[in-house]
Backbone as XML, in Angstrom:
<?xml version="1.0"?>
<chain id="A" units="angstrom">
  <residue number="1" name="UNK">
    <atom name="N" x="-98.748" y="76.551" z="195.592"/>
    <atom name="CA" x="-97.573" y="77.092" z="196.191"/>
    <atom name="C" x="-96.885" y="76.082" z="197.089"/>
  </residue>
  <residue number="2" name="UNK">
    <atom name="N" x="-97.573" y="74.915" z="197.699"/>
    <atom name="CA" x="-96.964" y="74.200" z="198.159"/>
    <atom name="C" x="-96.043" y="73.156" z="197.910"/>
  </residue>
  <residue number="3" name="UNK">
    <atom name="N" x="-95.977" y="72.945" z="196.361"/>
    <atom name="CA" x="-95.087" y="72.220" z="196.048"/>
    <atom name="C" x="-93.776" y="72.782" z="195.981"/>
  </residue>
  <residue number="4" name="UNK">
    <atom name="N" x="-93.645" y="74.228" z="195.300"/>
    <atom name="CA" x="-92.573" y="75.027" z="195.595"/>
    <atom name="C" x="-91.834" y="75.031" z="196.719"/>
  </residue>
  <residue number="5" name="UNK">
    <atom name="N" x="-92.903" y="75.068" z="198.140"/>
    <atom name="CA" x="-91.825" y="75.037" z="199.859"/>
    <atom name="C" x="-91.459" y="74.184" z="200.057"/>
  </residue>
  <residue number="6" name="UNK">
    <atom name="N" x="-92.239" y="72.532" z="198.922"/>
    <atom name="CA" x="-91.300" y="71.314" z="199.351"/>
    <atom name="C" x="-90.156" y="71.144" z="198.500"/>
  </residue>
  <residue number="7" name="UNK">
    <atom name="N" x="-90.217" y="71.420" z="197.358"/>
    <atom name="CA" x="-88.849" y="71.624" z="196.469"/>
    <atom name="C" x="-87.976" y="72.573" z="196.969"/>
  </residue>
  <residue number="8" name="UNK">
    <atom name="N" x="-87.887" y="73.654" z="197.677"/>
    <atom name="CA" x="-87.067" y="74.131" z="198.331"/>
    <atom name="C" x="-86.644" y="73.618" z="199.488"/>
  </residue>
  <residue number="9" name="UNK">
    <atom name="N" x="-87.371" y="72.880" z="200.613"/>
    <atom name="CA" x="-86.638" y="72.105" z="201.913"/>
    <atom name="C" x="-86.022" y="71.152" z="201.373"/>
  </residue>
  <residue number="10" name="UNK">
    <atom name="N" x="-86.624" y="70.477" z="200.174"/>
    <atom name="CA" x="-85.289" y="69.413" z="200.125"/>
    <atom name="C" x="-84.405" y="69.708" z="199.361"/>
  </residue>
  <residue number="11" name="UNK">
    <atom name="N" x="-83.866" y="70.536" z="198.845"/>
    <atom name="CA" x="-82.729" y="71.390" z="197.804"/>
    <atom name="C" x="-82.017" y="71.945" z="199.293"/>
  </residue>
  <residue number="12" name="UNK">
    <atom name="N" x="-82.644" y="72.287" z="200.546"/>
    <atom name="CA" x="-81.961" y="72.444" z="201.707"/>
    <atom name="C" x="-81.758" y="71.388" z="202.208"/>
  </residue>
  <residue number="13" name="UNK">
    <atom name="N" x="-82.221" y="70.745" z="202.361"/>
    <atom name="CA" x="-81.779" y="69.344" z="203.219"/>
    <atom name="C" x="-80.144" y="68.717" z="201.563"/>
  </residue>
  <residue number="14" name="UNK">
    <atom name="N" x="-80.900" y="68.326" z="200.890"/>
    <atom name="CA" x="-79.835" y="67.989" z="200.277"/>
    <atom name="C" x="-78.447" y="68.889" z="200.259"/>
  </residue>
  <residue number="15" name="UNK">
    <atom name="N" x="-78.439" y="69.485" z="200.285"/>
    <atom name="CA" x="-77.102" y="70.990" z="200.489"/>
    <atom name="C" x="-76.670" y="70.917" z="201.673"/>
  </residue>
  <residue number="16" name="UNK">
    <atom name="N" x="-77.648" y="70.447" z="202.957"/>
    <atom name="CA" x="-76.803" y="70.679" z="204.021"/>
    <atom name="C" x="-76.524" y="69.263" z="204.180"/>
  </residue>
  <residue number="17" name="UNK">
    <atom name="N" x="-76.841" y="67.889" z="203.756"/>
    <atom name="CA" x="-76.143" y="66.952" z="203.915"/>
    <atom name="C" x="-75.299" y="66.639" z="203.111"/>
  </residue>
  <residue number="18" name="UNK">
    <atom name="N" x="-74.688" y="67.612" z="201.975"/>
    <atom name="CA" x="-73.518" y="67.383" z="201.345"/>
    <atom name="C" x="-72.353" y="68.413" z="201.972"/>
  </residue>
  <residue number="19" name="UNK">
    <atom name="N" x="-72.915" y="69.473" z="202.844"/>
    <atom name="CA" x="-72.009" y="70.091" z="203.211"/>
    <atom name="C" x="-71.320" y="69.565" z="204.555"/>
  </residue>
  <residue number="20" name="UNK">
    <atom name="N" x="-72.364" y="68.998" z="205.045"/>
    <atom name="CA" x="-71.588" y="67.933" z="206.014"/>
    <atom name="C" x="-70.925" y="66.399" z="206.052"/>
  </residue>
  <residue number="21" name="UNK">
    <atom name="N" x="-71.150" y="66.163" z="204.717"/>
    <atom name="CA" x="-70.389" y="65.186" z="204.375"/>
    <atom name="C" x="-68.994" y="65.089" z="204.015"/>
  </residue>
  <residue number="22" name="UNK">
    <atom name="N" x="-68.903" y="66.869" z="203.470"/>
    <atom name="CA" x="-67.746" y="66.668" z="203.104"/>
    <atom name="C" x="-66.816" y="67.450" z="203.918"/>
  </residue>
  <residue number="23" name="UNK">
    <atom name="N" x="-67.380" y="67.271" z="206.007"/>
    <atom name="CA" x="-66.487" y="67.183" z="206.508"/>
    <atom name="C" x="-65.543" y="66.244" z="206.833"/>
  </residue>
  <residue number="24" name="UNK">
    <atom name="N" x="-64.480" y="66.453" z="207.125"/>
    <atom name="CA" x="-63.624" y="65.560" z="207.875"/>
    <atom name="C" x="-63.906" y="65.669" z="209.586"/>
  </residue>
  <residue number="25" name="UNK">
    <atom name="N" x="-63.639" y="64.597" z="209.993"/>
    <atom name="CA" x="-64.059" y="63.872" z="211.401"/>
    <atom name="C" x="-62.453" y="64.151" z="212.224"/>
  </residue>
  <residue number="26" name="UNK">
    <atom name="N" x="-62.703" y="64.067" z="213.368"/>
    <atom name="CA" x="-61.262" y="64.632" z="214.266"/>
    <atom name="C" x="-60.307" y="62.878" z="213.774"/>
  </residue>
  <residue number="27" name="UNK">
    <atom name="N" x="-60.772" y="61.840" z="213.624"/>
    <atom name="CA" x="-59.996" y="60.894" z="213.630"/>
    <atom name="C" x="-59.267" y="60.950" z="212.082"/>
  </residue>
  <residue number="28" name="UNK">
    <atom name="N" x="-60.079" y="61.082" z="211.299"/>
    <atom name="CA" x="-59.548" y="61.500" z="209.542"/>
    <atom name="C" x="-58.822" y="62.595" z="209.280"/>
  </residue>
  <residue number="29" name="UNK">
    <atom name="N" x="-58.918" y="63.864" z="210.581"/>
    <atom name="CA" x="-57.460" y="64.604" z="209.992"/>
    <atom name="C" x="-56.494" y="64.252" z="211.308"/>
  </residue>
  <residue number="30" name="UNK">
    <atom name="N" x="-56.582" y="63.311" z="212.310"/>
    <atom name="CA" x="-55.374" y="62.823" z="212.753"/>
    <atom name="C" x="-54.633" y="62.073" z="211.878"/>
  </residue>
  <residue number="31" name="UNK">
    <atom name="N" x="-55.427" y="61.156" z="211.168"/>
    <atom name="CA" x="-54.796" y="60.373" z="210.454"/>
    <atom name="C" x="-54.059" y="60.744" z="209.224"/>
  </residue>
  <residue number="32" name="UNK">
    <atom name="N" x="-54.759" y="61.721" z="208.618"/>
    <atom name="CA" x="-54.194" y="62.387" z="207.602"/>
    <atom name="C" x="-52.949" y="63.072" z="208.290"/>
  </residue>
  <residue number="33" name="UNK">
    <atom name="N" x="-52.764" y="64.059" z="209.187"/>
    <atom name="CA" x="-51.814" y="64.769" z="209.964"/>
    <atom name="C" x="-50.659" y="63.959" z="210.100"/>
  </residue>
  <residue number="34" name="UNK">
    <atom name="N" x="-51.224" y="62.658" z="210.574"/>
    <atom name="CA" x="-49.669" y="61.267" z="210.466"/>
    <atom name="C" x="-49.155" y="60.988" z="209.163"/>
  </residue>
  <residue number="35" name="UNK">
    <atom name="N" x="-50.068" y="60.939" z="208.200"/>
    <atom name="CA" x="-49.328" y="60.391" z="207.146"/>
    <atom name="C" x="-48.806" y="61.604" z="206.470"/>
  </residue>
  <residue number="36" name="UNK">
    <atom name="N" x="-49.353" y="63.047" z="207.011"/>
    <atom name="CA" x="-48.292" y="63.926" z="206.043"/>
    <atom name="C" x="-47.038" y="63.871" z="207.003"/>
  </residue>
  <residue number="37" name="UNK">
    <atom name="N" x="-46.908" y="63.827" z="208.121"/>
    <atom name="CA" x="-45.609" y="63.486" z="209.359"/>
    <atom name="C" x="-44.948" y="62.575" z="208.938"/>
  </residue>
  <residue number="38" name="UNK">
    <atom name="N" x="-45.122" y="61.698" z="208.293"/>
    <atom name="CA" x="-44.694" y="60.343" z="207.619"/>
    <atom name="C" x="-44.502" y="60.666" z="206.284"/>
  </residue>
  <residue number="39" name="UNK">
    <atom name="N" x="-44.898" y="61.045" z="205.320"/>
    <atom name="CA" x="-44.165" y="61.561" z="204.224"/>
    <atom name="C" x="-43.221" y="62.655" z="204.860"/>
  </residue>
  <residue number="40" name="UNK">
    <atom name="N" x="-43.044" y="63.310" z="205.240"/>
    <atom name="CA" x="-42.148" y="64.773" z="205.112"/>
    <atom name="C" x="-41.195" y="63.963" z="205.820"/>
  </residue>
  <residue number="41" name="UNK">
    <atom name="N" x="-41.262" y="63.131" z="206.812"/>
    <atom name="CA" x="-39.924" y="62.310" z="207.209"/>
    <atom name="C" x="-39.306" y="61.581" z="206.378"/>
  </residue>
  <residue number="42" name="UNK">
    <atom name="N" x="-40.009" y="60.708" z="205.468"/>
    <atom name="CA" x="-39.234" y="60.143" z="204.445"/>
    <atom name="C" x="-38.805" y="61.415" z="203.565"/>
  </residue>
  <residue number="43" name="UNK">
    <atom name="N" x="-39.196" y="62.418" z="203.201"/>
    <atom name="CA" x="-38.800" y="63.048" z="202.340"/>
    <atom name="C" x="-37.183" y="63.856" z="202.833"/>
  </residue>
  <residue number="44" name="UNK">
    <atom name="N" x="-37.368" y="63.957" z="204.234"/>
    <atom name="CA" x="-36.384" y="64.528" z="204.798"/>
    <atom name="C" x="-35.151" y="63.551" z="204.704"/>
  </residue>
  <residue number="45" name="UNK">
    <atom name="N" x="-35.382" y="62.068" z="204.810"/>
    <atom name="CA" x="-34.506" y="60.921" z="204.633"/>
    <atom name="C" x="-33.657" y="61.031" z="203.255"/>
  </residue>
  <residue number="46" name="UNK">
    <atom name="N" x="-34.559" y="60.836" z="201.885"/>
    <atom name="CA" x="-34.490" y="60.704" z="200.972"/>
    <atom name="C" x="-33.368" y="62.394" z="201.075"/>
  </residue>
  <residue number="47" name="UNK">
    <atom name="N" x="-33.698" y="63.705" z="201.481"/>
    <atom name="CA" x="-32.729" y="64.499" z="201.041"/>
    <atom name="C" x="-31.320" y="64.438" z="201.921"/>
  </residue>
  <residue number="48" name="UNK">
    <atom name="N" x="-31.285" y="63.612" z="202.808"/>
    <atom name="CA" x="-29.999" y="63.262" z="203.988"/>
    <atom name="C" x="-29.017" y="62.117" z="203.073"/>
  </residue>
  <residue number="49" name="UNK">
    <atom name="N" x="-30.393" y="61.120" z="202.143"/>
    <atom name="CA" x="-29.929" y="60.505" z="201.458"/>
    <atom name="C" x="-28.667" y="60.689" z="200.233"/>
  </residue>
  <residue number="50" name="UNK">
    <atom name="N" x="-29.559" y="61.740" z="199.628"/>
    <atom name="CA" x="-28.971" y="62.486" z="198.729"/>
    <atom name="C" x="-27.499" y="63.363" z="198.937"/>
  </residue>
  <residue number="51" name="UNK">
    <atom name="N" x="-27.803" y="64.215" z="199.722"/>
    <atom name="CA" x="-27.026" y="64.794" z="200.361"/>
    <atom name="C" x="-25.478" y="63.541" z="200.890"/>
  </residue>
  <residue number="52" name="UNK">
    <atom name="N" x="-26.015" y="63.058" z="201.179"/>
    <atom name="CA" x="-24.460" y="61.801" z="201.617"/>
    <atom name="C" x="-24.000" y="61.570" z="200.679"/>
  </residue>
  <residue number="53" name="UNK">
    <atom name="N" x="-24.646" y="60.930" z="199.700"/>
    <atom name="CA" x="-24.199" y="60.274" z="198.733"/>
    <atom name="C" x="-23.482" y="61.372" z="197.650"/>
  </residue>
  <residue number="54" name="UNK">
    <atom name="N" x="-23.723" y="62.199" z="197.046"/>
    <atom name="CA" x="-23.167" y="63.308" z="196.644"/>
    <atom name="C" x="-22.096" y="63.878" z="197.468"/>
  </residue>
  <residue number="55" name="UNK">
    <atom name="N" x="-21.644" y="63.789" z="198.914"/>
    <atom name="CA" x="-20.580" y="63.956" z="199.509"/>
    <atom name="C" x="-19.595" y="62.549" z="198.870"/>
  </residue>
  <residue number="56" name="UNK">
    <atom name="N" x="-20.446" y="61.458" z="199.072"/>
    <atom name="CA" x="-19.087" y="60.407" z="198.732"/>
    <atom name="C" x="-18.526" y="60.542" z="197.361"/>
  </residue>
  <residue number="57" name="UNK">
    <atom name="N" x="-19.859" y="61.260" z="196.855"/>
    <atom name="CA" x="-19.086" y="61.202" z="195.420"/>
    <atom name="C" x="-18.073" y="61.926" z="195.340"/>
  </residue>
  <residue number="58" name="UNK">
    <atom name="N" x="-18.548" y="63.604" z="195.687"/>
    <atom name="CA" x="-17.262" y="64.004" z="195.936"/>
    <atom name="C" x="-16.046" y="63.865" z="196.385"/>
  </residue>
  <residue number="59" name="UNK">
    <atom name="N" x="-15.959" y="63.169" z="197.193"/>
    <atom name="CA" x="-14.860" y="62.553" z="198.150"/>
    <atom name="C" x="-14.314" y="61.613" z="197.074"/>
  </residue>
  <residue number="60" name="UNK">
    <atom name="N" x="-14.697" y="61.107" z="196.182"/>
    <atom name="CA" x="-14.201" y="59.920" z="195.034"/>
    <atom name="C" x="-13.690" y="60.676" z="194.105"/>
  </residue>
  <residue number="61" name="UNK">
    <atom name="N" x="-14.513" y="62.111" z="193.877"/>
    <atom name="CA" x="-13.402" y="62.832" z="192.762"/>
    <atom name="C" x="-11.982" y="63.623" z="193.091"/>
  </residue>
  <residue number="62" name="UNK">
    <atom name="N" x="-12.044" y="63.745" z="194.347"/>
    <atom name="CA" x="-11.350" y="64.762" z="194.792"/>
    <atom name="C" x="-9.785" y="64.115" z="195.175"/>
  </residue>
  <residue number="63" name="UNK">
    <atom name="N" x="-10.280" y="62.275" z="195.370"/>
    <atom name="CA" x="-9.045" y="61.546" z="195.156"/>
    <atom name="C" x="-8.922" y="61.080" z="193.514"/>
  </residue>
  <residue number="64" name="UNK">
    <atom name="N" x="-10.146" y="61.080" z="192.910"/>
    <atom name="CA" x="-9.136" y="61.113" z="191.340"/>
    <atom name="C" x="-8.298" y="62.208" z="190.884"/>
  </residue>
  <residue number="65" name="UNK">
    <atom name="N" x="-9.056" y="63.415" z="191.108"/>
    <atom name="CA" x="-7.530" y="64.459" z="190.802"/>
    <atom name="C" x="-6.642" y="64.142" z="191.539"/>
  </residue>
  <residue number="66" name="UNK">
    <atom name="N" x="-6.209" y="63.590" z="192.590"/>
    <atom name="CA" x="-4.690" y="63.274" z="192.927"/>
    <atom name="C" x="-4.519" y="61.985" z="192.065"/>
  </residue>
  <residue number="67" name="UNK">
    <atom name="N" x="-4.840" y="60.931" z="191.354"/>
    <atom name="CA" x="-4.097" y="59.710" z="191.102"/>
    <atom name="C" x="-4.000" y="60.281" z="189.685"/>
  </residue>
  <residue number="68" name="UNK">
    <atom name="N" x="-2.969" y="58.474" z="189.489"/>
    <atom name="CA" x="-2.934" y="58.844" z="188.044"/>
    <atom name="C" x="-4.297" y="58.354" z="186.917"/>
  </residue>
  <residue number="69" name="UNK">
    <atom name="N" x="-3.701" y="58.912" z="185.542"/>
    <atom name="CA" x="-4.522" y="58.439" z="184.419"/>
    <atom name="C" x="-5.629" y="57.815" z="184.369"/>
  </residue>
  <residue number="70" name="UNK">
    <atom name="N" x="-5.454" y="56.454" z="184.343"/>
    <atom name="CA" x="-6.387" y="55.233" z="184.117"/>
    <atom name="C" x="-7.269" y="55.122" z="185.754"/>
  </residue>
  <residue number="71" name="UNK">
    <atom name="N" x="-6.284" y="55.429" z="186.767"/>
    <atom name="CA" x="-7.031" y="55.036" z="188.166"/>
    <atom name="C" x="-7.868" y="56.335" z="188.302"/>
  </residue>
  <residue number="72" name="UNK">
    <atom name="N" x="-7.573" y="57.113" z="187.840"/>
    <atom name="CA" x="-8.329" y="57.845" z="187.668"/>
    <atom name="C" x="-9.678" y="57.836" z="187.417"/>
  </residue>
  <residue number="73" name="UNK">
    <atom name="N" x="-9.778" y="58.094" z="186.034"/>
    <atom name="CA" x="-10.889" y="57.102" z="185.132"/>
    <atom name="C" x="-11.636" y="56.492" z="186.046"/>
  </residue>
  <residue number="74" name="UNK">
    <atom name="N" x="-11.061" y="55.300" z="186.282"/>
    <atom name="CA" x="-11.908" y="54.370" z="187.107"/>
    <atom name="C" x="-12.367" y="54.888" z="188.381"/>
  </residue>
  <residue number="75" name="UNK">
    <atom name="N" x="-11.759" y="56.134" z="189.351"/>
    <atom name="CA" x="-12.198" y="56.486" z="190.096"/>
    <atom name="C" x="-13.926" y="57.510" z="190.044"/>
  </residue>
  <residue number="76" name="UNK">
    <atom name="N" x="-13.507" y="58.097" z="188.806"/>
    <atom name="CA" x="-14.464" y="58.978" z="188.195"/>
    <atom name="C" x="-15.765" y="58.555" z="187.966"/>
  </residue>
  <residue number="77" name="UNK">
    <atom name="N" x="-15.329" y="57.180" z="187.462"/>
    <atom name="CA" x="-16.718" y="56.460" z="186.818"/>
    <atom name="C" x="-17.459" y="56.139" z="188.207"/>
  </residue>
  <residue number="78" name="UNK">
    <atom name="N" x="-16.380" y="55.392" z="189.496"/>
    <atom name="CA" x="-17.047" y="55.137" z="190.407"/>
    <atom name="C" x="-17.904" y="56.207" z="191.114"/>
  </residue>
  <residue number="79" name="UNK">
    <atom name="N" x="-17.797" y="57.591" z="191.307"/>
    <atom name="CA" x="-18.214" y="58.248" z="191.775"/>
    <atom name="C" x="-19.193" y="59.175" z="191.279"/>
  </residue>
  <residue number="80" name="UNK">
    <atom name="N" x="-19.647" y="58.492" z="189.699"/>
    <atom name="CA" x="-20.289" y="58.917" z="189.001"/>
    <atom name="C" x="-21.751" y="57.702" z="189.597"/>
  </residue>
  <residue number="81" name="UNK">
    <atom name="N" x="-21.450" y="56.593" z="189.363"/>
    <atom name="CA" x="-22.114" y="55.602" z="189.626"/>
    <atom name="C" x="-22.691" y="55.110" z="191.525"/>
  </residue>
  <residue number="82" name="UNK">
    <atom name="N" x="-21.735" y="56.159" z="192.163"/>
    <atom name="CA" x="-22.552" y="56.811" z="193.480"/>
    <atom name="C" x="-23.527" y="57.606" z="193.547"/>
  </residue>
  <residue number="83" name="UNK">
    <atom name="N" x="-23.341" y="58.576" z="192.506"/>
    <atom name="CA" x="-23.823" y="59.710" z="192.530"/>
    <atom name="C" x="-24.921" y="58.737" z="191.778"/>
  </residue>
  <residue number="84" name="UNK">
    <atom name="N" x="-25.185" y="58.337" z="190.738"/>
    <atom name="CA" x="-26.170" y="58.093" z="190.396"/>
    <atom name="C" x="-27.204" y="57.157" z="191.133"/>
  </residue>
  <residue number="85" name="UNK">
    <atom name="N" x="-26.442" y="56.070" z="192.167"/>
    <atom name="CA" x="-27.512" y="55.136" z="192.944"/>
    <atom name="C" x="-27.941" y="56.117" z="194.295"/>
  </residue>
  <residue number="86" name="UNK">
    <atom name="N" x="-27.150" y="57.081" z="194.476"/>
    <atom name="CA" x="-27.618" y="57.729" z="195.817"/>
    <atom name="C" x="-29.485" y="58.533" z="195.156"/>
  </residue>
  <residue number="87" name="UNK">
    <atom name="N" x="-28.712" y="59.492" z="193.888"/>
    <atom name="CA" x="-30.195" y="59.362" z="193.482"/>
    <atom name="C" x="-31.288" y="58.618" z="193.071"/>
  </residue>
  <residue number="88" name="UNK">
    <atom name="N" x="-30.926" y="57.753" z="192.536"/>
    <atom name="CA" x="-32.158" y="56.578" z="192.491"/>
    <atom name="C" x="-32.797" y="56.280" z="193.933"/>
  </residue>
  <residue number="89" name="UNK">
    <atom name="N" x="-32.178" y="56.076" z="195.105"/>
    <atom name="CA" x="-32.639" y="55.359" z="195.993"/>
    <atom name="C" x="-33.366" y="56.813" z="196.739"/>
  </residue>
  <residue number="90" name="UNK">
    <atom name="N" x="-32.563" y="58.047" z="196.334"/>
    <atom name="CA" x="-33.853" y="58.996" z="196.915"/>
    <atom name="C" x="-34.888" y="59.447" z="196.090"/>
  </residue>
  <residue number="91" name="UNK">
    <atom name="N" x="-34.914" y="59.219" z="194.597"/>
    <atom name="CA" x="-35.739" y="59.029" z="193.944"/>
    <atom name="C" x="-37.144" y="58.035" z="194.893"/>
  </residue>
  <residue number="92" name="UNK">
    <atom name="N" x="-36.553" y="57.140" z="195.062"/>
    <atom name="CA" x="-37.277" y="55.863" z="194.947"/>
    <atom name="C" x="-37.793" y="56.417" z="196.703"/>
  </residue>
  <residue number="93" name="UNK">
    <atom name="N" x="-37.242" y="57.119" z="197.564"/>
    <atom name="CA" x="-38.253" y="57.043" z="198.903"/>
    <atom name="C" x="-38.965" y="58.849" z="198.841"/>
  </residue>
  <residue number="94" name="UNK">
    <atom name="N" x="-38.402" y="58.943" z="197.250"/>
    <atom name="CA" x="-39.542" y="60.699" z="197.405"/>
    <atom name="C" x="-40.666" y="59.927" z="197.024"/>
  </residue>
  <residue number="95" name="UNK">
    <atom name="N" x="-40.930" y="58.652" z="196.089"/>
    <atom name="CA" x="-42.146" y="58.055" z="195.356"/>
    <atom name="C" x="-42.931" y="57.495" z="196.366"/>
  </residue>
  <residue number="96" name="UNK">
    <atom name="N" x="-41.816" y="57.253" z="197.581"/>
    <atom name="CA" x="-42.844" y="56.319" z="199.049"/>
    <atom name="C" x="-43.568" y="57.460" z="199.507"/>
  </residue>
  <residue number="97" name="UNK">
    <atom name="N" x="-42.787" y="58.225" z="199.723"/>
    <atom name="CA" x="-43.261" y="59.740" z="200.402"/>
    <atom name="C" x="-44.807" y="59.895" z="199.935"/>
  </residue>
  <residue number="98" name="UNK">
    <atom name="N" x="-44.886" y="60.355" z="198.461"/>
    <atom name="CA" x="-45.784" y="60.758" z="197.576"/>
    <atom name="C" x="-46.572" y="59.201" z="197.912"/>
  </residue>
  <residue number="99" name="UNK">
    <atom name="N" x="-46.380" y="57.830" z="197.777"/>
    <atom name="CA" x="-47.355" y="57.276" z="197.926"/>
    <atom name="C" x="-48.049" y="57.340" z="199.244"/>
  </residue>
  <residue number="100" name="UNK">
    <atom name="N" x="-47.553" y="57.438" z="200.404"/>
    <atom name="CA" x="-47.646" y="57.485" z="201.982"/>
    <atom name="C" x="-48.942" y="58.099" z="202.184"/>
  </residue>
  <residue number="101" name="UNK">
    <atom name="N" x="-48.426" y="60.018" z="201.373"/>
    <atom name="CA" x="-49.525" y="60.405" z="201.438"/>
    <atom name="C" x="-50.518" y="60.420" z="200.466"/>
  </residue>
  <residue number="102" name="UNK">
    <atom name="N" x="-50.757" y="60.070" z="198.949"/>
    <atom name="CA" x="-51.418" y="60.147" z="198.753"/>
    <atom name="C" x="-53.016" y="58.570" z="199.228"/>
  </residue>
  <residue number="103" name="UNK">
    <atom name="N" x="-52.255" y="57.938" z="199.906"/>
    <atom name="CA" x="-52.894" y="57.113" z="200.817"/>
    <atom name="C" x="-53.954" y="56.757" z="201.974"/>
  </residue>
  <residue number="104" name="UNK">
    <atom name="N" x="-53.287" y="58.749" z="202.495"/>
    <atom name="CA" x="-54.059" y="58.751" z="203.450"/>
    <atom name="C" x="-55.734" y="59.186" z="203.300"/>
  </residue>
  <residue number="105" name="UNK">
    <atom name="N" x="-56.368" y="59.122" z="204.090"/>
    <atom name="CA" x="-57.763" y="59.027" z="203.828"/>
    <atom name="C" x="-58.209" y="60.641" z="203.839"/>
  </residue>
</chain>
């Protein structure tokens, strides 16, 4: 019978040093706590980003319906080609965001 009470203390010991391993320590969820503070700020950037840039665009169409024809056109395209780098570049700081945190420890 005694091999049984030692196969059971260490099936306890092993269980309780995995259950405490897979705490986190007060310094690992500060740190984690910053880097989600640090993503959600870039993420908040990236939508201020967005948000502007989709105003200028608008602001670019709203003077092509007043011009003529061709300046037109060319106004259209430009504000197409706002609209499209404003999203890329908040594209590109939602991906920092997402890397920031998936970084943290």
């Amino acid at each position: 019978m005694k091999p049984h009470r030692t196969l059971i203390a260490a099936s306890l010991s092993v269980c309780s040093i995995a259950l405490f391993a897979g705490c986190d320590s007060k310094q690992e969820n500060a740190r984690e706590d910053a880097a989600e503070q640090r993503a959600e700020s870039i993420e908040e950037q990236a939508d201020m980003t967005r948000d502007a840039t989709e105003a200028k665009a608008d602001a670019i169409e709203d003077r092509a319906d007043r011009a003529p024809g061709a300046v037109a056109d060319g106004m259209e395209n430009k504000a197409d080609a706002v609209r499209d780098a404003g999203e890329a570049k908040a594209d590109a700081m939602e991906n920092k965001a997402d890397a920031v945190e998936d970084a943290a420890p």
